[in-house]
KOLFIFI-331206 format. One line per 5 residues: their letters; for each residue x, z, y of C-alpha. Coordinates in nm, 3 decimals. Each point is the difference from the previous one (the first is absolute). Layout:
BEGIN
A> X:Z:Y  ...
This chain:
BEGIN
XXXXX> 2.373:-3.223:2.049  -0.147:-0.357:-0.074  -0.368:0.042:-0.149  -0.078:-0.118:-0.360  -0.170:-0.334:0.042
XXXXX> -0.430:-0.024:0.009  -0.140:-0.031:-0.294  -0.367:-0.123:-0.075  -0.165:0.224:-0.286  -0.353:-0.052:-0.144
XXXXX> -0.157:0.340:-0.050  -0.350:0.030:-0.150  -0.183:0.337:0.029  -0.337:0.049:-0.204  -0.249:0.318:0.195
XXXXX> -0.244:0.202:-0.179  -0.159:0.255:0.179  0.249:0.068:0.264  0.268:0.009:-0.237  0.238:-0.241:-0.102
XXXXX> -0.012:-0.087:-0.385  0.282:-0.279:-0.073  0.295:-0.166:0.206  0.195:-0.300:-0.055  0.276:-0.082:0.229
XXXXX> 0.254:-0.282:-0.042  0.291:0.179:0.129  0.016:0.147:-0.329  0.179:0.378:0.087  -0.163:0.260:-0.259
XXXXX> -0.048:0.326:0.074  -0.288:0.293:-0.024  -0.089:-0.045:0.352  -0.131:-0.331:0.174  0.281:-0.236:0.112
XXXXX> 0.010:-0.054:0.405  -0.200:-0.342:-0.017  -0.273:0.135:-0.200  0.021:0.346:0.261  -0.016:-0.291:0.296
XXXXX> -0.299:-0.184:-0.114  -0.201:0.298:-0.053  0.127:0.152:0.340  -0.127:-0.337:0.133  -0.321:-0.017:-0.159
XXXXX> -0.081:0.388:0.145  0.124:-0.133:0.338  -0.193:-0.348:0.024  -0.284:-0.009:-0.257  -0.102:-0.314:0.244
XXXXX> 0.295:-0.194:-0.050  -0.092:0.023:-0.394  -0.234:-0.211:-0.101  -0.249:0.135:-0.264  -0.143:-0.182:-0.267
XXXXX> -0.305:-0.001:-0.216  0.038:0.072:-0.342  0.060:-0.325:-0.186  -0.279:-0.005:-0.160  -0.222:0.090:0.232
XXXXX> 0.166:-0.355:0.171  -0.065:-0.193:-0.333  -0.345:0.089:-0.012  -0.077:-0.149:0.326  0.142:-0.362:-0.104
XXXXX> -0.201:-0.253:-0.160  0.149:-0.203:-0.333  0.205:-0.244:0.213  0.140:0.243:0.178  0.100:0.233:-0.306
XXXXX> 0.146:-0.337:-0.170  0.211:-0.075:0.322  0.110:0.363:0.022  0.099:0.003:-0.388  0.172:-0.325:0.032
XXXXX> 0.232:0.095:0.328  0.096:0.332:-0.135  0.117:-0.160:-0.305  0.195:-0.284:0.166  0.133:0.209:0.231
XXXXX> 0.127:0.235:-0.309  -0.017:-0.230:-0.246  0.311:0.108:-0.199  -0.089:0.386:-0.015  -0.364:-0.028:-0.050
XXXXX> -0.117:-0.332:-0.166  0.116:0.126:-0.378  -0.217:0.350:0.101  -0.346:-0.272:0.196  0.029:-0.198:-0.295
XXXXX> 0.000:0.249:-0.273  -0.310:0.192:0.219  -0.194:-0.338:0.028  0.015:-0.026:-0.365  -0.115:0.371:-0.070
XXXXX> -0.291:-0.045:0.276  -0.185:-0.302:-0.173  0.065:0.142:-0.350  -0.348:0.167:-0.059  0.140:0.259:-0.246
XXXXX> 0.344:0.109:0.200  0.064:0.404:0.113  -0.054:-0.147:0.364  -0.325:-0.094:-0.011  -0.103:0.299:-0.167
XXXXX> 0.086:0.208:0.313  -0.228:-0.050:0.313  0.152:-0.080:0.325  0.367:-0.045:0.030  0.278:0.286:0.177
XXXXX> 0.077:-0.036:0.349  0.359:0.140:0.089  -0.061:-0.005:0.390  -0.383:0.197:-0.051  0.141:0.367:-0.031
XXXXX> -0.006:0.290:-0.235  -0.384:0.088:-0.083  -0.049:0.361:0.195  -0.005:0.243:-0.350  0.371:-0.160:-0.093
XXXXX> 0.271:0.183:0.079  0.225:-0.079:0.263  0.324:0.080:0.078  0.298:-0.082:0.214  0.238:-0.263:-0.130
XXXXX> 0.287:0.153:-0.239  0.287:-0.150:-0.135  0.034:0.223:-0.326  0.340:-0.201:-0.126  0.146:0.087:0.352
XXXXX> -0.103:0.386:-0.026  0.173:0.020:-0.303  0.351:-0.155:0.054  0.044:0.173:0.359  -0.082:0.335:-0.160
XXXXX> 0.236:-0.108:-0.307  0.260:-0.041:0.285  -0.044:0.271:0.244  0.041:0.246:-0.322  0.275:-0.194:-0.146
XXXXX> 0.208:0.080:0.368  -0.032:0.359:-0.090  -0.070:0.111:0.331  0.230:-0.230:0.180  -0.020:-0.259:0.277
XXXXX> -0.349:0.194:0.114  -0.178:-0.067:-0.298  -0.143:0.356:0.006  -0.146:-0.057:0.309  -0.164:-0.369:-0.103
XXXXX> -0.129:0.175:-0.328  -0.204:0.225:0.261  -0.084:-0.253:0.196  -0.184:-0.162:-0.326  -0.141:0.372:-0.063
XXXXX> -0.146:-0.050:0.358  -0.184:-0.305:-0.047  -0.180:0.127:-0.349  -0.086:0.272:0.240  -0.131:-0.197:0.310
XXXXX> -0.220:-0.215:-0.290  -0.155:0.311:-0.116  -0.094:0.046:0.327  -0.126:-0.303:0.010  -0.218:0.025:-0.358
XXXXX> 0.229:-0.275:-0.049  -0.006:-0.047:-0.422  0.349:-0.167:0.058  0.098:0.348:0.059  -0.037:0.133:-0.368
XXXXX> 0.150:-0.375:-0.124  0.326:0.075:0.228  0.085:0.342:-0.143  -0.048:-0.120:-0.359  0.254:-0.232:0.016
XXXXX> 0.262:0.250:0.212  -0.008:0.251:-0.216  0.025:-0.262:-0.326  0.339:-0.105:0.203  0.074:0.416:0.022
XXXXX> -0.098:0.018:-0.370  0.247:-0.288:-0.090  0.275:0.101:0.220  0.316:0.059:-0.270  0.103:0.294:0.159
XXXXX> -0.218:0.213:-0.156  0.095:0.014:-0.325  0.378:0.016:0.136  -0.066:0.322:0.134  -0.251:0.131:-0.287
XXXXX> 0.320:-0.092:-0.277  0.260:0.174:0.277  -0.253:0.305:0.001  0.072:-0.036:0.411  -0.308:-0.012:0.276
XXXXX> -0.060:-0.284:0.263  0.078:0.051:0.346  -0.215:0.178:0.291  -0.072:-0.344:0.149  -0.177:-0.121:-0.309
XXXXX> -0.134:0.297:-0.069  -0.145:-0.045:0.311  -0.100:-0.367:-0.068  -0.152:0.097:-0.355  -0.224:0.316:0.198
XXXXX> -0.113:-0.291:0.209  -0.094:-0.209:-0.244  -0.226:0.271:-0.178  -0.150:0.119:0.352  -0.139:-0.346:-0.001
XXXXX> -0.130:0.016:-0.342  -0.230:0.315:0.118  -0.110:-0.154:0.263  -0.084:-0.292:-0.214  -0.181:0.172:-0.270
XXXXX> -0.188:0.246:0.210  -0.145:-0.260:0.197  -0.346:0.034:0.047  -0.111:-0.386:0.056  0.168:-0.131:-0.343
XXXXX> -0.210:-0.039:-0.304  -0.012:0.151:-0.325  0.170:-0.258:-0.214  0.259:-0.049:0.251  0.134:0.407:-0.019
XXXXX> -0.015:-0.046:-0.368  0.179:-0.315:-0.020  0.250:0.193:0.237  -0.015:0.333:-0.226  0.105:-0.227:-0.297
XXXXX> 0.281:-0.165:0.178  0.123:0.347:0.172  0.031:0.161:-0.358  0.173:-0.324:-0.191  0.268:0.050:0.270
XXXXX> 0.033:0.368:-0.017  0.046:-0.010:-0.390  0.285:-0.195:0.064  0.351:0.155:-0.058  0.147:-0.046:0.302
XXXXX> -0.248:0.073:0.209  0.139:0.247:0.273  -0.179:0.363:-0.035  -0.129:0.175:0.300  0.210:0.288:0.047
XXXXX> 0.293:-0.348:-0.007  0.225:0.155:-0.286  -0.007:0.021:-0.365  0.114:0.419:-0.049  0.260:-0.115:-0.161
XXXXX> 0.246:0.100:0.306  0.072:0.281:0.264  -0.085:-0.136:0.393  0.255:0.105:0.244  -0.235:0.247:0.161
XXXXX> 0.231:0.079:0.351  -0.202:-0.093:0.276  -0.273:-0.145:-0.151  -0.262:0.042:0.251  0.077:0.128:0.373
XXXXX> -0.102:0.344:0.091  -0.115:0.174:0.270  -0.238:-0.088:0.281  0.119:-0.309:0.098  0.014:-0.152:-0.337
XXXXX> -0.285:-0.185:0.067  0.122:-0.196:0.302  -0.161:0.435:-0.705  0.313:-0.628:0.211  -0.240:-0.202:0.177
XXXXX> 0.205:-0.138:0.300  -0.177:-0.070:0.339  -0.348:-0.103:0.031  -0.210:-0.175:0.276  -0.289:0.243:0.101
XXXXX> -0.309:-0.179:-0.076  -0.342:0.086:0.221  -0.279:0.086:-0.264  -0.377:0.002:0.111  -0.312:0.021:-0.145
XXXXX> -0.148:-0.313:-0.120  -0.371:0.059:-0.063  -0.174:-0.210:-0.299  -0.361:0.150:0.032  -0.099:-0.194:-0.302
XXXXX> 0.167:0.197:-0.252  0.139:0.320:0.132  -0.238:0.309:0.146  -0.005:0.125:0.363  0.292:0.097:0.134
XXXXX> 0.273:-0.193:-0.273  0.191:-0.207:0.057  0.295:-0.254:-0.201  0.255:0.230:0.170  -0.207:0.417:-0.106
XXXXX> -0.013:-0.227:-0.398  0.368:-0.086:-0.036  0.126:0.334:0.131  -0.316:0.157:-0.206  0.181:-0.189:-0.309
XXXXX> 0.350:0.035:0.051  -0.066:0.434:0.012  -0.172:-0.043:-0.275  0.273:-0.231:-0.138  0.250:0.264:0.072
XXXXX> -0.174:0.321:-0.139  -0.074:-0.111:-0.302  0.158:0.168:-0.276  0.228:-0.216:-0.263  0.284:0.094:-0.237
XXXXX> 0.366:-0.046:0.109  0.104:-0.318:-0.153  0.328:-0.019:-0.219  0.310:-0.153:0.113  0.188:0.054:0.338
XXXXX> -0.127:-0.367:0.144  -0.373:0.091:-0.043  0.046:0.355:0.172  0.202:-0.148:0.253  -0.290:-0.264:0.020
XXXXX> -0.257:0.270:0.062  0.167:0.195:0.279  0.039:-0.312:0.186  -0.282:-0.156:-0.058  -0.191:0.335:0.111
XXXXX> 0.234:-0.002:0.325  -0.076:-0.344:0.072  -0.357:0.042:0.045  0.000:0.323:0.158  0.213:-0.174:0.263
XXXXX> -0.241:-0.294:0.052  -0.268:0.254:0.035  0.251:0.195:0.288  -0.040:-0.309:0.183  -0.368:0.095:0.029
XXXXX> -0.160:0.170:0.292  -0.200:0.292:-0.125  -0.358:0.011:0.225  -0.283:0.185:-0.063  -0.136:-0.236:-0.268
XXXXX> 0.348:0.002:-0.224  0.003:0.407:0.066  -0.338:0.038:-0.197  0.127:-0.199:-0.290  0.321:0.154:-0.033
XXXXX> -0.199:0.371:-0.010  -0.224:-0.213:-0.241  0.269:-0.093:-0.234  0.200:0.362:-0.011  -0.333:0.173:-0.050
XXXXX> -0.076:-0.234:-0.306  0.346:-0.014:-0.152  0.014:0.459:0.078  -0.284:-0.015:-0.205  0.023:-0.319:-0.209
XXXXX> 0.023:0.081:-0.444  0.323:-0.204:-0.174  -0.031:-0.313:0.215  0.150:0.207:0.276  0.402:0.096:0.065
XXXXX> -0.126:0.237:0.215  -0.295:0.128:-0.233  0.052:0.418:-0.186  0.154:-0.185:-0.282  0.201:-0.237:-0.070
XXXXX> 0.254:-0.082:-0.245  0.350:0.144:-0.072  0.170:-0.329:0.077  -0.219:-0.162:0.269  0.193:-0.187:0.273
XXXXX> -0.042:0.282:0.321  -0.169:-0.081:0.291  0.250:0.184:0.243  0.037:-0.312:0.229  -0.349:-0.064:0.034
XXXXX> -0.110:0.308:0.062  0.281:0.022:0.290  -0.155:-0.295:0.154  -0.351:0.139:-0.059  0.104:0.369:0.139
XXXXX> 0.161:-0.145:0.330  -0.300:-0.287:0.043  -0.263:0.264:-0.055  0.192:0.320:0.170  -0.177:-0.080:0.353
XXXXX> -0.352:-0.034:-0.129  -0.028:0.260:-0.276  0.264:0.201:-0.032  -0.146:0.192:-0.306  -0.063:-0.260:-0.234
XXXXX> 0.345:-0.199:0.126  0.186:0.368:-0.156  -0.213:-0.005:-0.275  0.095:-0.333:-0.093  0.364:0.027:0.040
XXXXX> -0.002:0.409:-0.170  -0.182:-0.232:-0.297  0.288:-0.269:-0.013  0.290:0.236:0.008  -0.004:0.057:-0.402
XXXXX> 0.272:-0.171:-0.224  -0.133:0.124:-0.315  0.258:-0.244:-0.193  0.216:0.252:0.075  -0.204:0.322:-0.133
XXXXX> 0.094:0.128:-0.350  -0.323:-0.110:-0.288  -0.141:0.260:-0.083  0.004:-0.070:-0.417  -0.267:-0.046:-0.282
XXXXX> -0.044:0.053:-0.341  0.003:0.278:-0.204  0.269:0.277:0.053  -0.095:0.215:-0.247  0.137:-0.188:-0.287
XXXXX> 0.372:-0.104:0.037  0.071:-0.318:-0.087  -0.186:-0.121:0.306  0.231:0.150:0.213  0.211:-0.289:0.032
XXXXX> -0.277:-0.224:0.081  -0.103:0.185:0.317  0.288:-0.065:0.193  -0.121:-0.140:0.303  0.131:-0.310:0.068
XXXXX> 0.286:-0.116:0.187  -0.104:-0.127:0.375  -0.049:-0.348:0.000  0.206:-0.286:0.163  -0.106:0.028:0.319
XXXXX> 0.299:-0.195:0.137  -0.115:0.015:0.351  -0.063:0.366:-0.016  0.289:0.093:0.286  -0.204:-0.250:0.232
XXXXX> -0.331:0.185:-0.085  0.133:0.317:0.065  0.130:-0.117:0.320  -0.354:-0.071:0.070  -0.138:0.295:-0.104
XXXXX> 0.228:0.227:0.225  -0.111:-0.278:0.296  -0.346:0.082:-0.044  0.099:0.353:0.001  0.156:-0.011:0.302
XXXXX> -0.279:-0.202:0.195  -0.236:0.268:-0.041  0.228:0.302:0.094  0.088:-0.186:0.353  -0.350:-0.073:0.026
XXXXX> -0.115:0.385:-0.122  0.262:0.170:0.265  -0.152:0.288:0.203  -0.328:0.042:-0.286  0.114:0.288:-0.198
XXXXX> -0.309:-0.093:-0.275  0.122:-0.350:-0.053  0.398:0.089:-0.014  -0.064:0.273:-0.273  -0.182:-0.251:-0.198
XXXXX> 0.218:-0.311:0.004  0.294:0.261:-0.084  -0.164:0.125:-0.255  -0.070:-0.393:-0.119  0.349:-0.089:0.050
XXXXX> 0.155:0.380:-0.203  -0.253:-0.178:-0.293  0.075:-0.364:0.018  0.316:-0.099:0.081  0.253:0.037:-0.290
XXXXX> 0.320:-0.086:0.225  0.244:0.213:0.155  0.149:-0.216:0.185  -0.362:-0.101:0.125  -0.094:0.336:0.043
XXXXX> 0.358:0.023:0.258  -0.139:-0.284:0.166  -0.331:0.158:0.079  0.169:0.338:0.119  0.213:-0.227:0.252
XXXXX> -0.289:-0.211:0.085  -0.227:0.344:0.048  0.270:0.165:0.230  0.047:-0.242:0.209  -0.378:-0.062:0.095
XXXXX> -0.008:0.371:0.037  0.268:-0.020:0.272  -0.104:-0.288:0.177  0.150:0.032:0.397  -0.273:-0.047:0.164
XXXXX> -0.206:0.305:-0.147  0.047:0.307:-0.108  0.123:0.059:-0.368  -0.328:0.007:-0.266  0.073:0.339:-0.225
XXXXX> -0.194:-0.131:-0.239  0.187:-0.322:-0.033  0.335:0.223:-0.051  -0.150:0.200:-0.258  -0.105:-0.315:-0.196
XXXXX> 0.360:-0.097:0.071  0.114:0.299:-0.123  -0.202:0.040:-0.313  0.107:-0.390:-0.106  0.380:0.082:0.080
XXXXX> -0.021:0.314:-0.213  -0.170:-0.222:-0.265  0.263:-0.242:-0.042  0.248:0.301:-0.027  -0.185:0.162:-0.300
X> -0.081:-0.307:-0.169
C-alpha cells in the first residue's frame, strides 16, 4: 500500500514536575489520549535530553540585558509578530507608564516558561471536552463495535492515576460518570420498568469501585472528600440513577441458572488466570518485624471476608456478593502459604471464632446475614495441614444457614389479638439461596473427606450437617459423596463413613 504523504506538525509540550501539563499539536486529531506527534516528541525528549536544548526562564534572560538590549528585544519580537501582538505591546505600554493602572499595582510581571511554584498543584495534561464526547459515544454504541472494552480501558487510566496520586484521576471520573448520568437510556428503562444489561451492570460496578477507592484515599484532603460527598449525593438523588442491587422490585428476574454451582464454579466464573509470584516486600519504616505488604493485604482481605454484613436486596447485589467473595478468594489461591501467611491465617480464624457482631463467624449473628460457607471452605482446606482443630472449628462454625430456621416469635400470647402478629415472617428473598446451599453442602463435604478414618470428627460434622442443612436433595448428595469416600479402592472400607452414609440416606427418606 502507498504511504500517506509526510507531514510537518508543530507540537509544543509544557513539563511540570515530570509530568506533562498542556499540549498543542497542529495536526489537530482530538482525542483523550495524546496524538502520535505529541507521543513522539516526548519519546524523543526521554531518549535525547542532549539533542534538546534547554532554556532559562525568560525572565531570568531579561534580567541579564541592559536597556538597549531590552528595547532591541521588544522591538524584534514585535516586528517579527507585528500583526498578532502590536494591538496587545501597545495597549501594555500604555498601562505600564500610567502611574495609577492594575499593572503597576502588581510587582513583577508572570513568566509562562518559569514553572508552577512547588505548593501548586500539578497534574498531567487533560482534555476534559474530549473525555466527555468519547464517553458520550462509547455509551451511545450500547456495547457495540468494542466500546465496552474502551470504556474499561478509560476505567484503567483513572486507576493507573490514582496510582500515581495523580489529581487528574478524581477530574477523569467526574466527568465519566456525568456522561453515565446523562446517558438517555436510563430513564428508557426506569419508564419500561426493565433492568440494564450484565455488561453495564458491570461497567456501572466499575465505576463505583473507583469511587471507593477515591474517597477512601488516605492522601486527599478534607475539603476535597466533602466536595466529593456533595457531588456523590446530588447524583444519587437523581431519578434515574441505577440502584445497587440494578433493578427497581418492580419485576420477577429469571432466576434459572443464575450463578454456577458446584466446585468449579469459580474457574462460586472467573475464566483463566496467569499465576502471579507474590513475595514479601519489606517496608521497615512502617510495618513491625516480621510484616510485610504481602502478611497486610492477605491480613485485610480475611478480615475483608469475615466480616459480618446483611444480605443485600435484589438478585444483582447477591449475585454481586458471591462473586465478588469468589474473586478474591481466588486471587488469594494464587498465594503460596509459608510459615509467615500460616500464623496470620490462625490469627484471623482465632479473632473472627471469637470476634462480637463484627464477625460472620462470631456466636451470633443475625438471622439474615450473608453465610460464610465459601470462606470458611477455603479457610478449612488452607489451615487443615497446620491446625487441624481450629481449621474444623472454623468450618463446624460456618455450616449454619439460620435464614432458613423457623423465628422463634414475640409478643404477648396470652392475650389473643396478638396472635396474628407473631407469625414469623416469611423467609426473605434470598434469590441466590440454591447457590448458597450448594455451598453449604460443599463445605460439608470438604470436611467429611478430610475427617475419614477419625471416628470423633465424623460424628461431629454429621451431627453439624443432621442440624444445618435443610435440603434433601443436599442431604442425597452428602450420603453419595460419604459412601463413596468410604469405599475408596485403594483402602479398606471406613465403617464409620457407611454409617454416616447410612444415617443421611435414612434422613432423606423420613424427611
Amino acid at each position: 500500500m502507498q504511504s500517506e504523504p509526510e507531514t510537518v506538525c508543530n507540537v509544543a509540550i509544557s513539563f511540570d514536575r515530570c509530568k506533562i501539563t498542556s499540549v498543542t499539536c497542529s495536526c489537530g486529531n482530538k482525542d483523550i489520549f495524546y496524538c502520535a506527534h505529541v507521543v513522539a516528541l516526548s519519546l524523543y525528549r526521554i531518549r535525547k535530553p542532549d539533542q534538546v536544548k534547554l532554556h532559562l526562564p525568560i525572565s531570568e534572560t531579561l534580567f541579564q540585558m541592559n536597556r538597549d538590549q531590552l528595547q532591541k528585544f521588544v522591538q524584534y519580537l514585535i516586528t517579527v509578530h507585528h500583526t498578532e501582538v502590536l494591538p496587545t505591546a501597545q495597549k501594555l505600554a500604555d498601562e505600564i507608564l500610567s502611574q495609577n493602572s492594575e499593572i503597576n499595582q502588581v510587582h513583577g510581571a508572570p513568566d509562562p516558561t518559569a514553572g508552577a511554584s512547588i505548593d501548586d498543584e500539578n497534574c498531567w495534561h487533560l482534555d476534559e471536552e474530549q473525555v466527555q464526547e468519547q464517553v458520550k459515544l462509547f455509551l451511545s454504541q450500547g456495547g457495540y463495535h468494542g466500546s465496552g472494552k474502551q470504556l474499561n480501558l478509560l476505567f484503567a487510566k483513572v486507576r493507573e492515576m490514582l496510582k500515581m496520586r495523580d489529581s487528574n484521576g478524581a477530574r477523569m471520573l467526574t466527568l465519566i460518570t456525568e456522561q453515565f448520568m446523562a446517558d438517555p437510556r436510563l430513564s428508557l428503562w426506569r419508564q419500561q420498568g426493565t433492568t440494564m444489561t450484565d455488561k453495564y451492570r458491570q461497567l456501572w460496578d466499575e465505576l463505583g469501585a473507583l469511587w471507593m477507592c477515591i474517597v477512601l484515599n488516605p492522601h486527599c484532603k478534607l475539603e476535597q472528600k466533602s466536595s466529593w460527598l456533595k457531588q456523590l449525593k446530588k447524583w444519587n438523588s437523581v431519578d434515574v440513577c441505577p440502584w445497587e442491587d440494578g433493578n427497581h422490585g418492580n419485576e420477577l428476574p429469571n432466576l434459572t441458572n443464575a450463578l454456577p454451582q458446584g466446585t468449579n464454579a469459580n474457574q462460586e466464573n472467573l475464566g483463566q488466570c496467569k499465576s502471579l509470584e507474590y513475595q514479601h516486600l519489606p517496608a521497615h519504616k512502617f510495618l513491625e518485624e516480621g510484616e510485610s505488604y504481602l502478611t497486610l493485604a492477605v491480613e485485610v482481605a480475611l478480615i475483608g471476608l469475615g466480616q459480618q454484613r446483611i444480605m443485600p436486596d435484589g438478585l444483582y447485589a447477591q449475585e454481586k456478593v458471591c462473586r465478588n467473595e469468589e474473586q478474591l478468594i481466588s486471587k488469594l489461591q494464587e498465594i503460596e502459604l509459608d510459615d509467615t501467611l500460616v500464623k496470620i491465617f490462625r490469627k484471623q480464624a482465632v479473632f473472627l471464632l471469637e470476634g462480637g457482631p463484627y464477625s460472620g463467624l462470631g456466636e451470633v449473628i443475625h438471622r439474615e446475614s450473608v453465610p460464610m460457607h465459601t470462606f470458611a471452605k477455603y479457610l478449612f482446606t488452607s489451615l487443615l495441614p497446620h491446625d487441624a482443630e481450629l481449621a474444623y472449628k472454623t468450618a463446624l462454625r460456618a455450616m449454619r444457614l439460620l435464614v432458613l430456621e423457623s423465628t422463634a416469635p414475640s409478643g404477648d400470647l396470652s392475650r389473643p389479638h396478638h396472635i396474628a402478629s407473631v407469625v414469623p415472617n416469611r423467609y426473605p428473598r434470598w434469590f441466590t439461596l440454591s447457590h448458597i446451599e450448594s455451598q453449604q453442602c460443599e463445605l460439608a463435604s470438604t470436611m467429611l473427606t478430610a475427617a475419614k478414618g477419625d471416628v470423633r470428627r465424623l460424628e461431629t460434622v454429621l451431627e453439624s450437617i443432621q442440624k444445618n442443612i435443610h435440603s434433601s436433595s443436599h442431604i442425597f448428595k452428602l450420603a453419595q459423596d460419604a459412601f463413596k469416600i468410604a469405599t475408596l479402592m485403594d483402602s479398606l472400607p471406613d465403617i464409620t463413613l457407611l454409617k454416616v452414609s447410612l444415617e443421611l440416606g435414612l434422613q432423606v427418606f423420613l424427611s
